[in-house]
N, C-alpha and C positions, 0 to 999 in steps of 0.2 A: 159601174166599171165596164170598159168596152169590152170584150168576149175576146178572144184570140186563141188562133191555133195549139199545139202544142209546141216546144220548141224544140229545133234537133239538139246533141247534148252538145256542152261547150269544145268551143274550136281552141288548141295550141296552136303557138305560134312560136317561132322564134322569140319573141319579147313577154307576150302575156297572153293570159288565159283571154278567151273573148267569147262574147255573150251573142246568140243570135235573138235579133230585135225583128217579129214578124211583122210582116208590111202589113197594112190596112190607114183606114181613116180616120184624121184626128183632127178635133179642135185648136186650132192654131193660133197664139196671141193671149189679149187679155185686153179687156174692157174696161178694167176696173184701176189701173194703176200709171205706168209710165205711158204717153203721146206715143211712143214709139213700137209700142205692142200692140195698140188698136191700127185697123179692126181684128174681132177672132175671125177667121176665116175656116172653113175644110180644106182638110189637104191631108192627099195620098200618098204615100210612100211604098218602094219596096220592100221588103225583107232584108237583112243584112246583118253583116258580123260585126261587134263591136268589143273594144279592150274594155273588160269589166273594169277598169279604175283606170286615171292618167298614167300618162307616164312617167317615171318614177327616175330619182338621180341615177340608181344603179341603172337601168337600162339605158337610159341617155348616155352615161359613161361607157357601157358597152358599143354604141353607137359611135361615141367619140374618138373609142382606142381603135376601130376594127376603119376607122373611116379616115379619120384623120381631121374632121370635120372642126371650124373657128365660129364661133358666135355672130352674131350681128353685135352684138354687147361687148365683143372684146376685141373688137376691131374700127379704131378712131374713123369718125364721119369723112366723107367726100366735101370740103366746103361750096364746092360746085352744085353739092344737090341742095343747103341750107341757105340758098340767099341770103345776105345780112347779117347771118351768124358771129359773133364774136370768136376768131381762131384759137384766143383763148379757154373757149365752151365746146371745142371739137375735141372731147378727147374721149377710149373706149370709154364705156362705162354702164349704167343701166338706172332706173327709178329705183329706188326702193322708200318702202314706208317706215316712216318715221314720227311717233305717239311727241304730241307738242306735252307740255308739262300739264297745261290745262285748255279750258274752254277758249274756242280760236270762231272767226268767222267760218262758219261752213261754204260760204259762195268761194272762199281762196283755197284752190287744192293742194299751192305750194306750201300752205300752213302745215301740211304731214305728207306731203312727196317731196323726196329731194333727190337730184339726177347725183348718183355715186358713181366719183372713179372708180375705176379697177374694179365693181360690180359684176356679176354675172352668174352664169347657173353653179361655178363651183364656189363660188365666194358671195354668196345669197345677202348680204348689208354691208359691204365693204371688204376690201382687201386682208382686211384681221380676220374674217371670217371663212367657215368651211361649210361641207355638208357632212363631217365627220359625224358617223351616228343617226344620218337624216337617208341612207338607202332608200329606205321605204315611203320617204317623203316626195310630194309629187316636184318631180323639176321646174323650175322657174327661171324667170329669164330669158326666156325664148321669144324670138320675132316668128312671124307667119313662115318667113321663110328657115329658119332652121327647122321649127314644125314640120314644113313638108320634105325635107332634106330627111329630117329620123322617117316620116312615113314610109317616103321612096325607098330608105334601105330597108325598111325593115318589109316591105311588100304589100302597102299596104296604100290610103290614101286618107284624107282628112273629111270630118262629116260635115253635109251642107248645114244649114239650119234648123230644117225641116225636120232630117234624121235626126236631129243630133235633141230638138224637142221633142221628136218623137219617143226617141228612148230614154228621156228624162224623164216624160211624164209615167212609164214605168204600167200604163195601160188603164190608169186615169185621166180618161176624157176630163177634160173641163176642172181638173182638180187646182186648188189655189200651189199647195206644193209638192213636191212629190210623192210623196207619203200621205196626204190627204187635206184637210183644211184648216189644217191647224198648224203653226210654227213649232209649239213642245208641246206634242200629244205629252197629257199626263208631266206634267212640265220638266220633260226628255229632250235636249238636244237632238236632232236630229240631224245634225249637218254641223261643221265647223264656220259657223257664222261669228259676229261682234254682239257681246252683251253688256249695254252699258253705254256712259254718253260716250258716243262714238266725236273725234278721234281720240278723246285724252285718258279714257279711262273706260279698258274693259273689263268686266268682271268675270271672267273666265268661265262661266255657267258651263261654259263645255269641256273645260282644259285644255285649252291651247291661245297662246297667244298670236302666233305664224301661222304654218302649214301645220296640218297633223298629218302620221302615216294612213295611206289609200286601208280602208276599209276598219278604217277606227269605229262609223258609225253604221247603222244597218243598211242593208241594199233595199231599192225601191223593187216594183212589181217584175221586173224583167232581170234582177239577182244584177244589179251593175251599181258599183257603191260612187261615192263622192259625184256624183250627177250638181248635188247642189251643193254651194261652198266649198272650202279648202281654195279651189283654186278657177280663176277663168280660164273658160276654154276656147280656141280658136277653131272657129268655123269658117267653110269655105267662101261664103256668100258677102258678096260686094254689100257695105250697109246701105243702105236706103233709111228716110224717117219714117215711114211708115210701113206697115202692109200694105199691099194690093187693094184699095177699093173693091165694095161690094160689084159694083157697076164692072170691074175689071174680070171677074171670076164668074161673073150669073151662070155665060152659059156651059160651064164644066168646073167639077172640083181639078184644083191645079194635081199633077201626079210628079210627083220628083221634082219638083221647083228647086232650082237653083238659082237664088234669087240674086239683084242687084245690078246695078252698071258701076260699073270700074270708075267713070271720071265722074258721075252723079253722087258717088262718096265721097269723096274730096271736100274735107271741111271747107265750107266760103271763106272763112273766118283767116283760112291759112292755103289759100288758093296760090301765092306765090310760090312757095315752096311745090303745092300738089301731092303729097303725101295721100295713095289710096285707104281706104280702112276697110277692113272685113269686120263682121259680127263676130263678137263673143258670149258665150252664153254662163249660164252657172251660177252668179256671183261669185265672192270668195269671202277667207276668213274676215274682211275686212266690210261686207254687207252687212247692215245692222238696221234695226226698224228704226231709230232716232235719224238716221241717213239716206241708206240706198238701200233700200227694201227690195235688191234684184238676186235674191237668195231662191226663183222661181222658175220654173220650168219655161215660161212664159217670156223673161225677165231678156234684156236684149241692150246691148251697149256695144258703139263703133271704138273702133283702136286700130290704130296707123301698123302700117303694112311692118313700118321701121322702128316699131319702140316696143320692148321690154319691161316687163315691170317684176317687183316679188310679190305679185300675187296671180302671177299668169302661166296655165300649161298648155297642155294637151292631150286627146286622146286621139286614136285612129280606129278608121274602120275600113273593113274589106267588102265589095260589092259582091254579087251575082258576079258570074261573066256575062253575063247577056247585058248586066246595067254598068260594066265599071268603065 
């Protein structure tokens, strides 16, 4: 374990308690698993404040009534920015996941995502639905840019990548998860992940089938809970497929990397449209070893600047003055 200062005591905020994450040098990446985590590299960081858990419906709501603020999700598409779009597929709405009855090809995603009308952070699988009872559950639904909308008001701003594994790994260099190397120390949940053949059937090992409430399971090294699973988190950083080359870094560990270029994201695949994508980090309830094993500190997946899903949040953080 890497050694670290002590920490000063937790910061309030208008929204949430927040946890200071002290700067120093970390192992960055993973060699072992997804193209897109190699190489590990070193990398430095500052010091910084961060919300011990996502952000939650109630605080969102709060953000919502004090702002005034509309979704990306509840406000039907521009056909101007969808080329080729069918007018009848332009309407609000959001992804949300949906378990097939049974065993489906895993290469088709549409097999357990389906773009729902009237979706969004207060109606979490469809228009019949609420968050009634889910306060404490993390908000979902959210595009990059309402993310940065809650951060802005609430005073805050969003973490790059760097930070943001920095304070997952919880001051475990080099650990596989954040809690150490094993998935169920002592065969414990440790995180709201998928158990079982993942899409059609989970066996609830951890009790939850969705989101569970922020700090159901234990905090990692730096006291900041849901780091892994429950929900993805939107980081600031332009995706790129790789890290930086050794050859790119020889001669200095990078400090505060903010990584990516804006139009070098842009899926090829969907270059007409151009849809940038940032990094998201975490996994979510929906990470599962038979699947997507990105339930890791490590763990690292692109998502379009303009899409929503129900298994995506957010947290923020606040810098130094001297770094924000």
């Amino acid at each position: 374990m890497q050694s670290t200062p002590a920490a000063p005591a937790p910061m309030m905020s208008s929204s949430t308690t927040m946890v200071y994450v002290p700067g120093g040098t970390f192992t960055m990446g993973s060699d072992d698993h997804y193209p897109e985590e190699r190489p590990t590299h070193p990398v430095t960081v500052d010091g910084f404040w961060i919300d011990r858990h996502p952000v939650t419906n109630a605080q969102f709501r709060a953000f919502v009534a004090e702002t005034g603020h509309v979704t990306t999700a509840q406000v039907a598409p521009d056909p101007a920015d969808y080329p080729g779009a069918l007018p009848s597929m332009l309407y609000a709405g959001s992804l949300v996941f949906n378990s097939p009855p049974g065993p489906v090809d895993l290469r088709d995603v549409t097999n357990w995502w389906e773009f729902v009308k009237a979706a969004d952070w207060r109606h979490p699988t469809g228009p019949d639905s609420s968050i009634a009872g889910l306060d404490d559950h993390p908000v979902v639904h959210v595009s990059y840019a309402d993310a940065e909308a809650y951060a802005a008001w609430a005073g805050k701003t969003l973490p790059s990548e760097a930070e943001w594994e920095r304070a997952a790994r919880g001051g475990l260099d080099g650990a596989e998860f954040a809690w150490g190397d094993e998935l169920m120390p002592d065969g414990q949940p440790r995180a709201n992940t998928w158990q079982g053949p993942f899409p059609w059937r989970n066996d609830l090992v951890d009790g939850w089938l969705r989101t569970s409430p922020v700090a159901t399971f234990p905090p990692n090294g730096f006291d900041l809970v849901d780091m892994i699973g429950n929900v993805w988190e939107w980081t600031t950083d332009w995706y790129s497929a790789r890290h930086p080359d050794a050859a790119q870094t020889a001669c200095c560990v990078p400090t505060n990397p903010r990584g990516g270029d804006r139009d070098a994201s842009i899926d090829p695949a969907m270059a007409d449209i151009g849809i940038p994508r940032r990094v998201i980090k975490g996994g979510s309830h929906l990470c599962a070893p038979s699947y997507c094993r990105r339930y890791r500190p490590a763990a690292r997946f692109p998502e379009d600047v303009d899409t929503s899903t129900s298994h995506l949040g957010f947290r923020c953080i606040v810098r130094p003055l001297h770094d924000a």
